[in-house]
C-alpha positions in Angstrom: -29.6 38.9 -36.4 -26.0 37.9 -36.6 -25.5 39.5 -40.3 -27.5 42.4 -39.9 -25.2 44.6 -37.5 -23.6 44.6 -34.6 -24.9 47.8 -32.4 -26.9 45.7 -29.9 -23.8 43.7 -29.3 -22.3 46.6 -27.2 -24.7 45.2 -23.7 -22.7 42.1 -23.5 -19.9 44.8 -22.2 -22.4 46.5 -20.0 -22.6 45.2 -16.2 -25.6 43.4 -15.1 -26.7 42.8 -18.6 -26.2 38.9 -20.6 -26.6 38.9 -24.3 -28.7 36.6 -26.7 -28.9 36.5 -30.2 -32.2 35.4 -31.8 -29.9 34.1 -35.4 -31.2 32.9 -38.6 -28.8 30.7 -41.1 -27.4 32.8 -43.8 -26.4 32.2 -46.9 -23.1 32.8 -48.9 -26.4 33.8 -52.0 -27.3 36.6 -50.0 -24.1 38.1 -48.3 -20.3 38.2 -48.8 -18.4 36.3 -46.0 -15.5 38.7 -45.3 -12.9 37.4 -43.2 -12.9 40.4 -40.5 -16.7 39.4 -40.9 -16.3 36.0 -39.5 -13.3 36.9 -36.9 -16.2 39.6 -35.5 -19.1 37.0 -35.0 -17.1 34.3 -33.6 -15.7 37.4 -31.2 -19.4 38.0 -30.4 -21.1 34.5 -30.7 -18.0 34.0 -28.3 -20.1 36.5 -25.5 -23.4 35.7 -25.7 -25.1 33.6 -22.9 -27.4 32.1 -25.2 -29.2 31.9 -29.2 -32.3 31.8 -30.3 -32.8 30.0 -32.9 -36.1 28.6 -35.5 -34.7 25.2 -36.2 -32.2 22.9 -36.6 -30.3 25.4 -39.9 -29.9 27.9 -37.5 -28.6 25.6 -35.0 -26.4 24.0 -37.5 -25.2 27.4 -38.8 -24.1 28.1 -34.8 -22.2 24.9 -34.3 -19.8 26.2 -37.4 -18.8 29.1 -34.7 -18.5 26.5 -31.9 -21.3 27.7 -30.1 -22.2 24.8 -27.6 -25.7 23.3 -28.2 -26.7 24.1 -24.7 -26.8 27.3 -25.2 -28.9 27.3 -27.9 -32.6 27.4 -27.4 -36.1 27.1 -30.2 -38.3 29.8 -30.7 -40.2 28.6 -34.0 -42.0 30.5 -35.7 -46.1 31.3 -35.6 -48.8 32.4 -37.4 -52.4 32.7 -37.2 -53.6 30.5 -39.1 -57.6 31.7 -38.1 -56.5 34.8 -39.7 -55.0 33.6 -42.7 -57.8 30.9 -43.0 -60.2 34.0 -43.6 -58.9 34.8 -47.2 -60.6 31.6 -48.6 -63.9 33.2 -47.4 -62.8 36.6 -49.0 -61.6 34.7 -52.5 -65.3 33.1 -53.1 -66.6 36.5 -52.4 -67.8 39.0 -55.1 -65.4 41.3 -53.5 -62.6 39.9 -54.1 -63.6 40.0 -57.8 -64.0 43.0 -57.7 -60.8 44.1 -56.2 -59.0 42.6 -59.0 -60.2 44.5 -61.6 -59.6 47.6 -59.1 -56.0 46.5 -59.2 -55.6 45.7 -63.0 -55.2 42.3 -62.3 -57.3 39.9 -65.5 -56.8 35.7 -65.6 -55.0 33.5 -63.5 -53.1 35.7 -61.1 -49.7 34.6 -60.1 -48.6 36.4 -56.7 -45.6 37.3 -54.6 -45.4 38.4 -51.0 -42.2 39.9 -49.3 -39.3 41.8 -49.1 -37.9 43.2 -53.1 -34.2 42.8 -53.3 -32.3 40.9 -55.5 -31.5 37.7 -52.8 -35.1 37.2 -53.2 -34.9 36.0 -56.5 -37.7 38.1 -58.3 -35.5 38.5 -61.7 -36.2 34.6 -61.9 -39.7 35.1 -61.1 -40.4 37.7 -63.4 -38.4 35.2 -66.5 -40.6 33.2 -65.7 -44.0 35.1 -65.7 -43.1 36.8 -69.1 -42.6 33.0 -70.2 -45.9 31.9 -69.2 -47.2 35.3 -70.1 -46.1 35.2 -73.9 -47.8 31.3 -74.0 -51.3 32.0 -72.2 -51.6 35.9 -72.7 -54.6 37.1 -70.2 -52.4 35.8 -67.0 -51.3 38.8 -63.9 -48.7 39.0 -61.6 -49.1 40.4 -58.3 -46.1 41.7 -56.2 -46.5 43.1 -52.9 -43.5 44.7 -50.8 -41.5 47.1 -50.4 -37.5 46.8 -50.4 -34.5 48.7 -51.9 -34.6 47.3 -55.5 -38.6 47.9 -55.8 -37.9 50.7 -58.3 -35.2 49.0 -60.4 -37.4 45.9 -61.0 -40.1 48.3 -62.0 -38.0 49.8 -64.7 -37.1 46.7 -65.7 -40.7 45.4 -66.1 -41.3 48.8 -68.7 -38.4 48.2 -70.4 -38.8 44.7 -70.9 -42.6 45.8 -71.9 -43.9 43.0 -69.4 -47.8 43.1 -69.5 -50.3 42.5 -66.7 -47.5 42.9 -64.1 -48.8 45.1 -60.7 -47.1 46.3 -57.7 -48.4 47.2 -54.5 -47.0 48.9 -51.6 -46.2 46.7 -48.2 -49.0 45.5 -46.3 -49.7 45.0 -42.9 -50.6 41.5 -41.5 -54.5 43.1 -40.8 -54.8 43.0 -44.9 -52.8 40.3 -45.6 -56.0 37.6 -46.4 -57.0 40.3 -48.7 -54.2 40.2 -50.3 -53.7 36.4 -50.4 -57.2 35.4 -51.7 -56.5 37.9 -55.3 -54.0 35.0 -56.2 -54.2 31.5 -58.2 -50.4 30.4 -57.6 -48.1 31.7 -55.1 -44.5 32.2 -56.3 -41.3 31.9 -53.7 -38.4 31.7 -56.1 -36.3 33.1 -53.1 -32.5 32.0 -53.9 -31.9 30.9 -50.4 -34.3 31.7 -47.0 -33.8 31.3 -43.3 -37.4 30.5 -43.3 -39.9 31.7 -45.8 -42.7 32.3 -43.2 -44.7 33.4 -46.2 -45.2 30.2 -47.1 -47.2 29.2 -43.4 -48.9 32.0 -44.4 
């Protein structure tokens, strides 16, 4: 991932061995754009024998490093949607119900899914929630992931004395329908996304 580190990069200097970079767009939300920064990936991006990419952003993003378009190639992203399909079975299911109130969650249950930092936008999210919260008391949010400012927005939510708000750890893809079919709306308030593959989920 072209802004997550550099260490693979050291095979393009190795012999018998061509580098490619699977690279997601960034955005200038969720990083700062230092000029050694830039002078280093267009070093690298300069190497490589080829990109993959999810779409046309990505591609886009490339184009700014003058990375030719023929050496770009589309890996899109999947899911399984047979597996994901399954949580509408579990959600008209007494367990499901059940779970729920195991969690602490009451009402309409509004739910997030992903990484918690900050570029994720879950300070907006929770505004909102406390909003809807203070208008239709009874209503739950659900967030579920781990990420290096989990604890902070937890404090946040005691100070702030934020009701009916639960987190869960991470959870693998196996118990993700589980997860999915405990919610009412799905929140993505993300403040910019290479792709929010949560959402095909």
């Amino acid at each position: 991932h072209a802004d997550l580190g550099v260490a693979p990069s050291i095979l393009w200097s190795l012999p018998g061995h061509q580098l490619t970079y699977y690279v997601e767009r960034t955005f200038d939300t969720w990083t700062d754009r230092s000029i050694a920064k830039e002078r280093l990936k267009r070093f690298l991006f300069g190497r490589a024998a080829a990109f993959l990419t999810p779409g046309p952003d990505a591609d886009s993003y490339l184009h700014q490093y003058a990375v030719s378009q023929r050496k770009i190639h589309r890996l899109e992203h999947v899911i399984d949607v047979g597996h994901f399909h399954h949580a509408a079975a579990l959600r008209s299911s007494l367990g499901a119900t059940s779970r729920r109130l195991q969690v602490g969650l009451t009402g309409v249950v509004f739910l997030y899914v992903g990484r918690i930092g900050w570029e994720k936008g879950l300070t907006t999210l929770l505004d909102a929630y406390a909003e809807v919260r203070s208008r239709r008391p009874g209503c739950s949010l659900l967030i579920v992931g781990d990420g290096e400012e989990r604890d902070r927005y937890m404090a946040s939510v005691r100070e702030r004395r934020i009701p009916g708000v639960v987190f869960l750890d991470f959870v693998q893809q196996a118990s993700l329908p589980e997860i999915y079919s405990l919610g009412d709306v799905f929140g993505c308030p993300t403040r910019g996304d290479p792709y929010g593959l949560v959402v095909d989920e």
